[in-house]
PAZA-911380 format. One record per atom (N, C-alpha, C): residue in three letters; x, y, z. Coordinates in pm, whole numbers, padded with zeros to 5 digits, always signed. Example, Ala and Ser with C-alpha at 12.3 -4.5 7.8 and 13.67 -1.06 7.14 Angstrom:
BEGIN
ALA+01319-00569+00780 ALA+01230-00450+00780 ALA+01320-00330+00780 SER+01285-00225+00708 SER+01367-00106+00714 SER+01290+00003+00787 
This chain:
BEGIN
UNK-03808+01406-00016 UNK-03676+01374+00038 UNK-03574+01475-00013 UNK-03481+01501+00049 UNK-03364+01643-00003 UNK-03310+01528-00106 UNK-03250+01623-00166 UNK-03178+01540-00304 UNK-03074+01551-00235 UNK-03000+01440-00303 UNK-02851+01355-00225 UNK-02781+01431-00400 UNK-02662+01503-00336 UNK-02571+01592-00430 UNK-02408+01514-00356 UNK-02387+01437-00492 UNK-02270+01409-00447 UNK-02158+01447-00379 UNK-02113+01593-00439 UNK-02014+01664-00361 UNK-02025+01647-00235 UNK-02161+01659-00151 UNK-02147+01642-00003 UNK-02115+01591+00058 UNK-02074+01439-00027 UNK-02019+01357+00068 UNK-01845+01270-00007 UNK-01788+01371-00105 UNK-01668+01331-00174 UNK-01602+01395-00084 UNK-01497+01318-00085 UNK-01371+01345-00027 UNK-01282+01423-00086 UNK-01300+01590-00086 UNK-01236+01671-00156 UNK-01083+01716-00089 UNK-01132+01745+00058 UNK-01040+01806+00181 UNK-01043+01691+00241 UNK-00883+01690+00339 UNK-00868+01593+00454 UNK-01007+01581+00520 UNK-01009+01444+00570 UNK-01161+01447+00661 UNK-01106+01356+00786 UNK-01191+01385+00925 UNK-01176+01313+01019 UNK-01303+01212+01016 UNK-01289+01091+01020 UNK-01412+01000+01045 UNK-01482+01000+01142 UNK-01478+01042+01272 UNK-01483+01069+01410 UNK-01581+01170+01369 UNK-01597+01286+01275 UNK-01639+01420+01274 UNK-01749+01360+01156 UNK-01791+01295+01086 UNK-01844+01261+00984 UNK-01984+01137+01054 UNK-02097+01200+01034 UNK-02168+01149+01044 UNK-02194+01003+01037 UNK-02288+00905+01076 UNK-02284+00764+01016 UNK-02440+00737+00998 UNK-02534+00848+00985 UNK-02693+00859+00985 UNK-02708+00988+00943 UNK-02778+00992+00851 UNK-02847+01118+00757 UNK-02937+01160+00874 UNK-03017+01021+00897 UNK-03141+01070+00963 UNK-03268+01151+00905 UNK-03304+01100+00804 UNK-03391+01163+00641 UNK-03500+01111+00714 UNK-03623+01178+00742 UNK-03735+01164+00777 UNK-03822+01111+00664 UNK-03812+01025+00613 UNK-03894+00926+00494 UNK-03859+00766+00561 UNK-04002+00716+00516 UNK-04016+00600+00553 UNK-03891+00501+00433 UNK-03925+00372+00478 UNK-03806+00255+00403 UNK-03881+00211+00278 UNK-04016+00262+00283 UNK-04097+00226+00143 UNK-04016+00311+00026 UNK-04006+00460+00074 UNK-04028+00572-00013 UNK-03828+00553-00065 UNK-03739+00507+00052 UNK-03582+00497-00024 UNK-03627+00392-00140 UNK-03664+00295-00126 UNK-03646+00176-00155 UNK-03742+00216-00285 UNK-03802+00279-00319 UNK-03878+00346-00466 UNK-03813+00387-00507 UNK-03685+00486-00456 UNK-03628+00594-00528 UNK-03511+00534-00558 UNK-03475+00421-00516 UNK-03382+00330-00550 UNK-03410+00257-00646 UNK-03510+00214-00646 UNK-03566+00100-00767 UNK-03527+00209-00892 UNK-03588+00325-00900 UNK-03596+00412-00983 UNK-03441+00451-01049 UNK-03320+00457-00949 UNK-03212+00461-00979 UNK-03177+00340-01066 UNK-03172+00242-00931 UNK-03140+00093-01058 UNK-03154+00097-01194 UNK-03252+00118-01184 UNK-03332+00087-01318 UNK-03275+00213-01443 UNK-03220+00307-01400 UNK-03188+00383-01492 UNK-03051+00362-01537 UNK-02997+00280-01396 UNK-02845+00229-01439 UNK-02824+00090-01536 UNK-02913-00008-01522 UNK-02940-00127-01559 UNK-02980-00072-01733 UNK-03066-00007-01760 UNK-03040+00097-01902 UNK-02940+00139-01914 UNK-02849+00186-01882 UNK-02713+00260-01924 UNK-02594+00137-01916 UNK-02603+00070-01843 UNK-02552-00067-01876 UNK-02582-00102-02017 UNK-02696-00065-02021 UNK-02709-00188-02181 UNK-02643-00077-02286 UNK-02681+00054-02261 UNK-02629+00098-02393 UNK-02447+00110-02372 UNK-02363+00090-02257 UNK-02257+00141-02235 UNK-02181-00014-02298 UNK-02312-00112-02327 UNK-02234-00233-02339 UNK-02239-00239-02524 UNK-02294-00155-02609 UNK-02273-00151-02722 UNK-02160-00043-02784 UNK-02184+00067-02701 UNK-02091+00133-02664 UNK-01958+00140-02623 UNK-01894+00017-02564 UNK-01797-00097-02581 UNK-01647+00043-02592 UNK-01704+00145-02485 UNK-01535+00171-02514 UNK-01512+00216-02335 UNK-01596+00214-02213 UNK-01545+00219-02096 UNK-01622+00127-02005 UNK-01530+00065-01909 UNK-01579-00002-01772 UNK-01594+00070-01646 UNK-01692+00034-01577 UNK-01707+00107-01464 UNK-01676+00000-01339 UNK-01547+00035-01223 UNK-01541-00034-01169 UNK-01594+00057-01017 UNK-01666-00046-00921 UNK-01736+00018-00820 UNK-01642-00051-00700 UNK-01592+00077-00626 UNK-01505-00038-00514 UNK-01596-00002-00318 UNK-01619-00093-00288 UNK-01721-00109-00184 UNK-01617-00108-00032 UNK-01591-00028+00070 UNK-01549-00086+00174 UNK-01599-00054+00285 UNK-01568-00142+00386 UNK-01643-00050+00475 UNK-01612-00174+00635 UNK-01615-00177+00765 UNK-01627-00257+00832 UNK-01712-00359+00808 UNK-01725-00506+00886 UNK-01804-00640+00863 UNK-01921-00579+00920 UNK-02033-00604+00853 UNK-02206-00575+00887 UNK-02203-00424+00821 UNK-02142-00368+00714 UNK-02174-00231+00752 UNK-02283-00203+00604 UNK-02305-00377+00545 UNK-02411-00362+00419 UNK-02382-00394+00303 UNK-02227-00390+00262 UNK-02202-00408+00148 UNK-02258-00526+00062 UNK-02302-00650+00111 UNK-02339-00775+00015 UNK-02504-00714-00013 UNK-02569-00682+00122 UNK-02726-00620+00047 UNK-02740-00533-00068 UNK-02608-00421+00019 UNK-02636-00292-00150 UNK-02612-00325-00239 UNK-02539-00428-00250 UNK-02481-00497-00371 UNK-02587-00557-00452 UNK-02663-00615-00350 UNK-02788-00707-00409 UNK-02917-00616-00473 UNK-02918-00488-00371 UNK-03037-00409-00355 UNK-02993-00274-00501 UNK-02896-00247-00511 UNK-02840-00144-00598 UNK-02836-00189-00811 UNK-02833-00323-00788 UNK-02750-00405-00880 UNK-02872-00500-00960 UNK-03026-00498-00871 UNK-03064-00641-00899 UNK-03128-00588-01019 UNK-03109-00481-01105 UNK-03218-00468-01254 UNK-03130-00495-01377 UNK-02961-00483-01302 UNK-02866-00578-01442 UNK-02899-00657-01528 UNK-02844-00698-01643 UNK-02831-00826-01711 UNK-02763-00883-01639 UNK-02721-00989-01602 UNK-02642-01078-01542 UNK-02481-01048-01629 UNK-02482-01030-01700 UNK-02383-01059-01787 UNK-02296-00872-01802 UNK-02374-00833-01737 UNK-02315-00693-01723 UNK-02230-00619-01603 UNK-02271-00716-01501 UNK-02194-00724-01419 UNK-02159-00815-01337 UNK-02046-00791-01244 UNK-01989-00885-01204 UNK-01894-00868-01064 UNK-01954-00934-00946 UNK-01891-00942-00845 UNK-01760-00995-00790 UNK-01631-00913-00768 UNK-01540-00972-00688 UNK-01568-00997-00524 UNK-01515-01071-00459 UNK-01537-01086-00299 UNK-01380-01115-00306 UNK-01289-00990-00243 UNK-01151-01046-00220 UNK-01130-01056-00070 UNK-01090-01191-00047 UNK-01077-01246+00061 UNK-00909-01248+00111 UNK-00870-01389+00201 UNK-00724-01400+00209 UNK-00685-01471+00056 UNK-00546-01342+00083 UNK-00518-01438-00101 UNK-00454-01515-00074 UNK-00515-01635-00202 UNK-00458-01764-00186 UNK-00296-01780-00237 UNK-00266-01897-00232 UNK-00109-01932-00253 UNK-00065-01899-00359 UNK-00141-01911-00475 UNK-00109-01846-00639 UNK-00112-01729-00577 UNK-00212-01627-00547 UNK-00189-01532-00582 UNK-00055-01444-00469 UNK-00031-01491-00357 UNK+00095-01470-00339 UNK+00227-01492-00409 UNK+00232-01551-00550 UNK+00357-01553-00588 UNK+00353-01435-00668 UNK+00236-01365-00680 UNK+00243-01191-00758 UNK+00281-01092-00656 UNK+00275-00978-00711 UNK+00216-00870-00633 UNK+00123-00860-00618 UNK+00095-00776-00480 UNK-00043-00753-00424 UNK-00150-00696-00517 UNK-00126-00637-00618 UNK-00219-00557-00733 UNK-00246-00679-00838 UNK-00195-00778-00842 UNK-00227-00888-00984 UNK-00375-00945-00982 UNK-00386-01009-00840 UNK-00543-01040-00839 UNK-00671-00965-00891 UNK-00595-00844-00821 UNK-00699-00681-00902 UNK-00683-00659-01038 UNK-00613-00674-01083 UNK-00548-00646-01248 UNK-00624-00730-01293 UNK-00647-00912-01255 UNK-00766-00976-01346 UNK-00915-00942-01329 UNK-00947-00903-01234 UNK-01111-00859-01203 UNK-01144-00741-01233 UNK-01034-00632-01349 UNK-01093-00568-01381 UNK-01203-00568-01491 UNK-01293-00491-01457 UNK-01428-00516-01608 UNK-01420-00431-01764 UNK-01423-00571-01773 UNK-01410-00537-01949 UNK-01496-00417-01996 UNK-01465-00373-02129 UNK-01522-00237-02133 UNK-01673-00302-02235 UNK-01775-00170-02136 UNK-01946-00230-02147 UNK-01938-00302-02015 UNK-01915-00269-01910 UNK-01956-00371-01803 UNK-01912-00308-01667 UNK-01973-00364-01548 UNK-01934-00321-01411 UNK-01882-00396-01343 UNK-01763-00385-01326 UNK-01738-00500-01186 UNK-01755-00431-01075 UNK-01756-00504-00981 UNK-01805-00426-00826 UNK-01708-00496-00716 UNK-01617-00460-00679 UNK-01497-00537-00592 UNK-01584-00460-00436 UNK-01610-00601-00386 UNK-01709-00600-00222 UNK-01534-00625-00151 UNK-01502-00528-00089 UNK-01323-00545-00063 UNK-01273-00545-00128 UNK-01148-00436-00156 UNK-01047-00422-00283 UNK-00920-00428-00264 UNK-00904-00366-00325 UNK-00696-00336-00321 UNK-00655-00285-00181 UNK-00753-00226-00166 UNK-00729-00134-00009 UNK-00699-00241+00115 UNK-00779-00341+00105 UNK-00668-00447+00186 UNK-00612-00432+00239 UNK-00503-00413+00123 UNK-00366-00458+00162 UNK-00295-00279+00198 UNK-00377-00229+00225 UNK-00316-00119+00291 UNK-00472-00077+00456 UNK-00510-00218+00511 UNK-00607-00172+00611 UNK-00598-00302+00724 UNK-00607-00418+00614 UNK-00626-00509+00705 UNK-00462-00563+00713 UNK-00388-00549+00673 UNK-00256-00549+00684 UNK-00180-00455+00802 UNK-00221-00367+00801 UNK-00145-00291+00865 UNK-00199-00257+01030 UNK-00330-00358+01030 UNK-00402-00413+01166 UNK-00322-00530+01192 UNK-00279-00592+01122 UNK-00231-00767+01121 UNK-00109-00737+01017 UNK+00036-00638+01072 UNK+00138-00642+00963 UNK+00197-00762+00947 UNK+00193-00879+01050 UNK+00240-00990+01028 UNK+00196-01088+00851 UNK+00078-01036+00820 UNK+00027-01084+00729 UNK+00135-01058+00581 UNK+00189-00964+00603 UNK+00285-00874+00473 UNK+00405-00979+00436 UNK+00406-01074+00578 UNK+00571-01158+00519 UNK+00501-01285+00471 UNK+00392-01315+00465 UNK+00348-01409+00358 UNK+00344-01374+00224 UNK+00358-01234+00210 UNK+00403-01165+00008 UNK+00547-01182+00004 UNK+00634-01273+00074 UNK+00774-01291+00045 UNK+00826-01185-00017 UNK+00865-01070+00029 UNK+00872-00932-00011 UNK+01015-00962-00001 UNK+01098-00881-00096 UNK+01242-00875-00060 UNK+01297-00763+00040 UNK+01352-00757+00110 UNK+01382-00704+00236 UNK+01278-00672+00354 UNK+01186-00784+00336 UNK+01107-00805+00463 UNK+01096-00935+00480 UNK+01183-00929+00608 UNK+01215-01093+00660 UNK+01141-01114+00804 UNK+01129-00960+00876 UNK+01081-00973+01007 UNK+00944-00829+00972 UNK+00844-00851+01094 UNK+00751-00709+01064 UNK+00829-00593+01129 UNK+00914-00591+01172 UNK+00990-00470+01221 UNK+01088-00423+01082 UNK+01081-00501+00988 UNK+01114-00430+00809 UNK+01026-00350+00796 UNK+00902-00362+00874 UNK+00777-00266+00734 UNK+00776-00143+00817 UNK+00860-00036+00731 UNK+00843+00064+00832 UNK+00703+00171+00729 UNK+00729+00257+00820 UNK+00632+00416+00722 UNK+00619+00402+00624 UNK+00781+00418+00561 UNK+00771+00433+00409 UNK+00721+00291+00308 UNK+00708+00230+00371 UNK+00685+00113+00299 UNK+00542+00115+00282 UNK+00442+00212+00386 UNK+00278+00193+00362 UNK+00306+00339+00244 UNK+00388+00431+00279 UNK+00376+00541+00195 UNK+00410+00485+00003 UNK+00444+00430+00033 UNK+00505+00327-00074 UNK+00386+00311-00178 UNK+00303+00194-00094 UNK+00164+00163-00124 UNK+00082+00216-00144 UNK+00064+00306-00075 UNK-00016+00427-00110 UNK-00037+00491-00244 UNK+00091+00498-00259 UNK+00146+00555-00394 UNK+00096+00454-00482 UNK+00150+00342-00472 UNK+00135+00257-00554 UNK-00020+00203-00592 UNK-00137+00224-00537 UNK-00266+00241-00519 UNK-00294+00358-00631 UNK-00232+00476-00620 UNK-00292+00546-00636 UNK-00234+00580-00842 UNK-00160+00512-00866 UNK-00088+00474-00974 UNK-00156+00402-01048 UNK-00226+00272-00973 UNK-00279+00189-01021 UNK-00430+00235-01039 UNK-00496+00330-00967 UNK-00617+00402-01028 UNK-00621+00489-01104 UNK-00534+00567-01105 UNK-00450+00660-01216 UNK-00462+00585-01443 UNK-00403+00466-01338 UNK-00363+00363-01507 UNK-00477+00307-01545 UNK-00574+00261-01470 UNK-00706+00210-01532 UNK-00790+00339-01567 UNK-00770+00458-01486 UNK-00870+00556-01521 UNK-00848+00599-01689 UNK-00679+00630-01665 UNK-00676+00689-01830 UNK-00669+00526-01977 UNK-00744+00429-01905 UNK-00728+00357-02023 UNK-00848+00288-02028 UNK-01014+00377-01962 UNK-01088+00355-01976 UNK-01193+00315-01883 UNK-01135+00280-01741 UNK-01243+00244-01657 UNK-01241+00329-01523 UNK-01365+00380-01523 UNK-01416+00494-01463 UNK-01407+00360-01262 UNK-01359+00464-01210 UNK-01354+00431-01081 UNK-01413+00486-01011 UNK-01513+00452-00896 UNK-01624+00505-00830 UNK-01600+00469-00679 UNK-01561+00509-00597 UNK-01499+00448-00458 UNK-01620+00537-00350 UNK-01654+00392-00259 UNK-01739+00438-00144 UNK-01685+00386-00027 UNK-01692+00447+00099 UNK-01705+00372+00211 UNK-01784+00421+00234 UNK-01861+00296+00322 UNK-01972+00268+00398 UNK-01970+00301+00599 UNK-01963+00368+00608 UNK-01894+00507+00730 UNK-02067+00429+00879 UNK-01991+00314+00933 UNK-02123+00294+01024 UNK-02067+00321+01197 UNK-02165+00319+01234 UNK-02114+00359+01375 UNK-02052+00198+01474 UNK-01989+00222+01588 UNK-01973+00101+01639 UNK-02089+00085+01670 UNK-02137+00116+01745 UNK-02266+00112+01816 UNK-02381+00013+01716 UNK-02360+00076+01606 UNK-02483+00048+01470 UNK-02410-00144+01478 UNK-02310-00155+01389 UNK-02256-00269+01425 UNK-02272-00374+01495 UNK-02262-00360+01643 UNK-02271-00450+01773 UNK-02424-00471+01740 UNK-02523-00386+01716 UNK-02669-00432+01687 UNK-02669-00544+01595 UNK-02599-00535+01470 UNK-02567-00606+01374 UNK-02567-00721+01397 UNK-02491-00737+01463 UNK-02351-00895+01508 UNK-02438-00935+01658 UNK-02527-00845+01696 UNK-02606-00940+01810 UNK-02746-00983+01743 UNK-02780-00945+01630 UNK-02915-00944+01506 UNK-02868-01133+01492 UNK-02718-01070+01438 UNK-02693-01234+01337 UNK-02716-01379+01460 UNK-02709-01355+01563 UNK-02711-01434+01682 UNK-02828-01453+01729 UNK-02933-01333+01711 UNK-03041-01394+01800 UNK-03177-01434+01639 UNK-03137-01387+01562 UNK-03197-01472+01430 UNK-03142-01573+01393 UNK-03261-01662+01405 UNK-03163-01791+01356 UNK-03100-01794+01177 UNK-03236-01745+01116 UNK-03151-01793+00983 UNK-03088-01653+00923 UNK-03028-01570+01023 UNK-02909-01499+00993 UNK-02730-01553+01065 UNK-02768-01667+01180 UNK-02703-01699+01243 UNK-02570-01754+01144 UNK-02598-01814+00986 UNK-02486-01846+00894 UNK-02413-01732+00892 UNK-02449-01615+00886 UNK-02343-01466+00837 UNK-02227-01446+00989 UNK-02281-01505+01122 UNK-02213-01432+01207 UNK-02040-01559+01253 UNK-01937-01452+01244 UNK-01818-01537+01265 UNK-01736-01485+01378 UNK-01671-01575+01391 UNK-01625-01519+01533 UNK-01522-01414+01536 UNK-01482-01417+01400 UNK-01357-01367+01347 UNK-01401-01183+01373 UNK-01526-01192+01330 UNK-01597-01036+01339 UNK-01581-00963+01466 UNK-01599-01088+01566 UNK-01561-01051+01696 UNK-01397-00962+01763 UNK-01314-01052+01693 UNK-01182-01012+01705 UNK-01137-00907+01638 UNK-01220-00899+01532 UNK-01174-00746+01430 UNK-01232-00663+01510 UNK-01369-00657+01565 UNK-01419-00559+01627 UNK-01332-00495+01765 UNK-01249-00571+01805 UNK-01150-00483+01910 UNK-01063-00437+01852 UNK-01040-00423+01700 UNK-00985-00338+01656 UNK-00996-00191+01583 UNK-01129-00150+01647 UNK-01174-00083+01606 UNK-01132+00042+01570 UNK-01087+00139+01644 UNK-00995+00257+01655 UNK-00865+00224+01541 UNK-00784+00122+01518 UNK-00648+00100+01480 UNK-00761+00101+01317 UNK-00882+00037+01270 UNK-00904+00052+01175 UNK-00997+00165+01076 UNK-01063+00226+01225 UNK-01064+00405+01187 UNK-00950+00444+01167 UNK-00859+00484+01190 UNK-00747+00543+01195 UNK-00708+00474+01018 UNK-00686+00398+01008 UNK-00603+00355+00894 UNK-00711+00362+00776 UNK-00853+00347+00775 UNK-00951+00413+00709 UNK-00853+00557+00642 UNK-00884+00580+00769 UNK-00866+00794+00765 UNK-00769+00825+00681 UNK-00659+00757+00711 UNK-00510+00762+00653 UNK-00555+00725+00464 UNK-00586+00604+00436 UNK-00623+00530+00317 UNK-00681+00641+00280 UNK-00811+00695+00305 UNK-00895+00771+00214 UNK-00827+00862+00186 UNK-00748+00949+00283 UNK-00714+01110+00293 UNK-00586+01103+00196 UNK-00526+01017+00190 UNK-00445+01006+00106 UNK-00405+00928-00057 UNK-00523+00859-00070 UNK-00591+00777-00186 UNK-00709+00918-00267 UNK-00787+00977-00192 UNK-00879+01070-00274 UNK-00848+01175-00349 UNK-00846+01139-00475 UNK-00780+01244-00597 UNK-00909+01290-00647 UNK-00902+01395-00756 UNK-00929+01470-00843 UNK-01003+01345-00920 UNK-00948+01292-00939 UNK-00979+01215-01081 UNK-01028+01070-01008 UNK-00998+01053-00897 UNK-01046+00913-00860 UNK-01130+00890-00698 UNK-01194+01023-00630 UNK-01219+01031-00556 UNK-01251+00988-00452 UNK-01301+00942-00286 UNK-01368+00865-00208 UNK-01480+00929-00193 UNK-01584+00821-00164 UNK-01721+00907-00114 UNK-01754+00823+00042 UNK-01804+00952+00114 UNK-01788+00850+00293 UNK-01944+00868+00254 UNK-02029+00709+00292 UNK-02166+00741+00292 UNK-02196+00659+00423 UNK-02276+00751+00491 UNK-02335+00691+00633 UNK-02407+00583+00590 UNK-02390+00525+00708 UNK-02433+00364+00675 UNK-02497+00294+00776 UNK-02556+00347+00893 UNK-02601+00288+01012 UNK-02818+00312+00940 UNK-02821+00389+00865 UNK-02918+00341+00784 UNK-02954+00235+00694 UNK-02945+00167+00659 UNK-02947+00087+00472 UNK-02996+00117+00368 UNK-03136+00124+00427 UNK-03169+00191+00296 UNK-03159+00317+00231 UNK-03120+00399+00329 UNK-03060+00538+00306 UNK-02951+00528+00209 UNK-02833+00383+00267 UNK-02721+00427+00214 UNK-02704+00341+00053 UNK-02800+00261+00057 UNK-02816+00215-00047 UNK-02840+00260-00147 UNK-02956+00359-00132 UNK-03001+00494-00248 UNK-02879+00570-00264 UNK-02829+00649-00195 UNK-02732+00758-00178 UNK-02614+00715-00301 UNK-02577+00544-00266 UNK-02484+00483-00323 UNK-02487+00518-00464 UNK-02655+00412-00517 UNK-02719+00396-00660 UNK-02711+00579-00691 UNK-02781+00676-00621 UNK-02783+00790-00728 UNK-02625+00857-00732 UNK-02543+00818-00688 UNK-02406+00919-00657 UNK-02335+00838-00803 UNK-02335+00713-00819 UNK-02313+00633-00950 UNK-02378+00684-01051 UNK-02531+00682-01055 UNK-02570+00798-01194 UNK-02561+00930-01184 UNK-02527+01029-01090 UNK-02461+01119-01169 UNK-02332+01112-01196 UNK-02247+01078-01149 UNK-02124+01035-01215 UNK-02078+01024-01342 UNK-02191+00921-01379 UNK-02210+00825-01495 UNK-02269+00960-01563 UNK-02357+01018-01512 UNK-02396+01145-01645 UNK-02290+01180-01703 UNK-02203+01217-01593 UNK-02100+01338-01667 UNK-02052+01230-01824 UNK-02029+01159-01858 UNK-01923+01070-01949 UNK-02062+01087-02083 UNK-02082+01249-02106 UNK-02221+01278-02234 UNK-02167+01164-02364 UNK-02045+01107-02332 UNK-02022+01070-02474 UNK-02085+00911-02511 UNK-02135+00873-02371 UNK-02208+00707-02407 UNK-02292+00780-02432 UNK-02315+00690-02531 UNK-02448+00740-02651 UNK-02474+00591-02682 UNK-02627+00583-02704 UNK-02685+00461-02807 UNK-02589+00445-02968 UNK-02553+00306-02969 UNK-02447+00319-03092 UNK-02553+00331-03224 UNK-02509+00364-03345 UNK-02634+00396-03462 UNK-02575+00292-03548 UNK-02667+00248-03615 UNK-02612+00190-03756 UNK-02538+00237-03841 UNK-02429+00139-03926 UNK-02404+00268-04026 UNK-02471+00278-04135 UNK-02420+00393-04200 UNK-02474+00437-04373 UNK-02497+00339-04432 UNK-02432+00233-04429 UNK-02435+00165-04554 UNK-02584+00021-04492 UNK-02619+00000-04426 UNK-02677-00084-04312 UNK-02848+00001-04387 UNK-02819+00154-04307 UNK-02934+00175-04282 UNK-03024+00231-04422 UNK-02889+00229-04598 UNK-02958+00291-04651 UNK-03053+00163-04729 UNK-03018+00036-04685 UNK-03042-00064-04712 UNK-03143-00116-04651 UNK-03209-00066-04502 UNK-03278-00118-04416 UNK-03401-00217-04489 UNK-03493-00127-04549 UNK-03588-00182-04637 UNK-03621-00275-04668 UNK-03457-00308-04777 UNK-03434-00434-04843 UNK-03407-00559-04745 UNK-03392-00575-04630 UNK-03401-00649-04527 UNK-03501-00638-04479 UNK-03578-00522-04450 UNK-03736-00610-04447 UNK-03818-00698-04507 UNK-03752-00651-04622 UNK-03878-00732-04726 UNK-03794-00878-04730 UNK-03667-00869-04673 UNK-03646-01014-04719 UNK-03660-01085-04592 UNK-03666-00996-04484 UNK-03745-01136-04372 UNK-03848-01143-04392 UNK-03941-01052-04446 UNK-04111-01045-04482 UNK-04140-01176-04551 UNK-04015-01163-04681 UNK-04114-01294-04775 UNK-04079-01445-04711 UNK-03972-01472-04607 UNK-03970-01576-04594 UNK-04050-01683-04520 
């Protein structure tokens, strides 16, 4: 299989989504991803454990992508050689009534992962700069001050956010938690297979909502605001990665190895050592669990 080199698919330069693939199209069977994935896992699920004695950065993984485009499988398929206790799934949905009396960033501010650990936000902050601005009516339920009608929310107010996004990855990066951002880049076409799958299987028939239906005529208004989000969210220091996604198991691997090299670069998690005084002693703690 060609080796998957991250750069190829970071968001360095403006990108059009339209122009960006949504299938590798890698001539290997679903046995041979799904090995080379296990193989990833498994090297991350180790670096978990030592990053959790290691106890000085969090890695937060932010997942987006249209409904059906994979995120709860990769999640499942990328993730399943964890400790349980090492990581940890957000699902941000409509926020509830508490969390409208914050700002839009507070909900995110608690689900970040403690340091030694991964959280994985399946929908993030980006939200409120995607599905909002498909549905701006949604913005006057944040009782915003000088937005009384949606004809308040002009430009500057998403340019605003933007900013303010990009502040807020900025502030977790320099105080320890490494940010790893993917979209999951699927075709319409791939999709509608999806959402006619969940219908004619029965026991997939729980996943399919009607709601999917109605987002899906919004399709174009949420390319577009994709395009906008990434092209203007992808920094230096906190990048996007577009990974085709009308595969799964393709994009599942691609996901898992683009996270360990990442994770290479940070040479400074290291296995923690005992200290001096511990280890010049070791001995004498053998022998005293020995005799008991």
């Amino acid at each position: 299989m060609k080796s998957i080199i991250p750069d190829d698919f970071k968001v360095a330069n403006k990108i059009k989504l339209s122009q960006l693939t949504t299938n590798l199209e890698i001539n290997e069977s679903d046995n041979v991803k799904e090995e080379k994935l296990e193989n990833v896992s498994e090297k991350l699920s180790e670096l978990q454990d030592i990053m959790y004695a290691h106890n000085r950065y969090g890695v937060l993984i932010c997942l987006q992508g249209m409904d059906t485009s994979g995120k709860d499988s990769l999640i499942r398929e990328v993730f399943n050689g964890f400790n349980s206790r090492g990581v940890v799934v957000h699902s941000f949905k409509t926020p509830q009534p508490n969390e409208l009396e914050h700002d839009y960033l507070w909900r995110h501010y608690l689900a970040l992962p403690e340091k030694g650990k991964f959280a994985i936000f399946n929908r993030t902050h980006y939200e409120n700069v995607l599905v909002t601005r498909v549905h701006p009516e949604y913005i006057l339920k944040e009782n915003l001050p000088g937005i009384e009608k949606v004809d308040d929310i002009t430009p500057k107010f998403w340019e605003n956010r933007m900013e303010q996004i990009r502040n807020f990855e900025k502030h977790i990066s320099q105080n320890g938690t490494i940010v790893i951002k993917f979209f999951l880049n699927i075709s319409k076409e791939e999709q509608r297979q999806r959402l006619f799958r969940r219908l004619e299987k029965g026991k997939h028939n729980w996943k399919f909502s009607v709601g999917d239906l109605k987002e899906r005529e919004h399709w174009d208004q949420y390319m577009n605001f994709y395009e906008e989000a990434i092209n203007q969210t992808s920094t230096t220091n906190n990048p996007w990665y577009v990974i085709p996604a009308d595969d799964k198991e393709m994009a599942r691997y691609i996901v898992g190895k683009i996270i360990w090299e990442e994770m290479k670069k940070y040479t400074d998690i290291k296995e923690s050592e005992l200290d001096d005084k511990v280890k010049s002693n070791i001995n004498i703690y053998k022998e005293i669990l020995e005799k008991e």
